[in-house]
N, C-alpha and C positions, 0 to 999 in steps of 0.2 A: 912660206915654209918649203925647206925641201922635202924631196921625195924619199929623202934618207932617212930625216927625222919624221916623216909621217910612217914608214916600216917600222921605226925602231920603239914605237908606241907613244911616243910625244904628243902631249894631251893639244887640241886648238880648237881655233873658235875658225867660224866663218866669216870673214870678210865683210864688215858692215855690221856685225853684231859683237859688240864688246862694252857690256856694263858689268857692273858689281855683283856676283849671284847669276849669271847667265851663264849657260850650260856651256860646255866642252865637251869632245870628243874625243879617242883613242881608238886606231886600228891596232886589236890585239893579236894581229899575225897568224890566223887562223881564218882570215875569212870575214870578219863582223869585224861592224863598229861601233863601239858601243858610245852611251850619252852618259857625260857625267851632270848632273844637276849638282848646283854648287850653293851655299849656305851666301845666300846678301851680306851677312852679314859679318865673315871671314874668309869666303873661297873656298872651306873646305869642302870636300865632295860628300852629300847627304845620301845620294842615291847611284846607282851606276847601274846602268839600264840596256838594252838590247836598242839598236836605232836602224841597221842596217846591214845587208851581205853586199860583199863585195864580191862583184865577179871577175874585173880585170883590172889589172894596174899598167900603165903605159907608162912615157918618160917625163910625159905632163901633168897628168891626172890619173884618176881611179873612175868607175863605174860602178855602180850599185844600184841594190833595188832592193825594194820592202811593201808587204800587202797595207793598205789604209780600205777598209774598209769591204776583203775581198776582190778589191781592184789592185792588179802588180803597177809600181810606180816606181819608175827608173831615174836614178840622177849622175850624172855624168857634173863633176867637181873637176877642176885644175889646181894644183898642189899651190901655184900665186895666188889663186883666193884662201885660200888656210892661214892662219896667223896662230902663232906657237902663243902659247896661253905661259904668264912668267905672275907667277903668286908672289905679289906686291904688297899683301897685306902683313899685319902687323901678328906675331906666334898669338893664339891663345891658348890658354890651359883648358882642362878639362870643366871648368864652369864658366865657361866662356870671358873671362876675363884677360886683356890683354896684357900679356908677359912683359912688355915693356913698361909698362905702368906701375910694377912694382919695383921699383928702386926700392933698394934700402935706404932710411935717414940714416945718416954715421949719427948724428948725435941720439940717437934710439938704440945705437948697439953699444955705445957707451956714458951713457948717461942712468948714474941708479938714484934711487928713491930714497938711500936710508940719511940724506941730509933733512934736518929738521926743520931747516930755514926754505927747502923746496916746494914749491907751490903746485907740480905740474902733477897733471891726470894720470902717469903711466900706472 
């Protein structure tokens, strides 16, 4: 990832972690970076969550730090470990059903019932 797409809030993953449902991140240009938790089972984002302040950004990387359990814990990232996160998956609707699976049959938009010799379920 470049350092232009990590400014411009470009969601990614870290470097060696890329499954289906594994979290992303976004620097929202104020400071933090937040975590997005993503749904296994289409990408989308179910949670978007507080993960980190950043305190400096250089021409490679960024620096940051966040308390784990009242201990400060610093991580110094390079923008080459970043990997721009590209939603691969397939649109779903609002009940989670995949948009691509409903094709229409053409013979169901035009196919009608009032012959007497037709057999079929519609």
């Amino acid at each position: 990832m470049t350092k232009e797409q990590f400014l411009s809030g470009a969601p990614f993953y870290i470097k060696g972690k890329n499954y289906k449902g594994d979290s992303t991140y976004t620097f929202n240009g104020l400071g933090s970076i937040s975590r997005q938790s993503r749904s296994s089972v289409d990408d989308r984002v179910v949670i978007d969550d507080y993960e980190c302040n950043v305190v400096k950004i250089g021409r490679v990387g960024f620096e940051g730090f966040t308390f784990v359990m009242g201990k400060k814990v610093v991580v110094k990232i390079r923008f080459e470990d970043l990997v721009p996160f590209k939603d691969q998956g397939p649109e779903y609707d609002g009940a989670g059903f995949s948009i691509e699976d409903r094709e229409e049959d053409p013979e169901e938009l035009t196919h009608h019932c009032d012959e007497p010799s037709c057999n079929c379920s519609i």
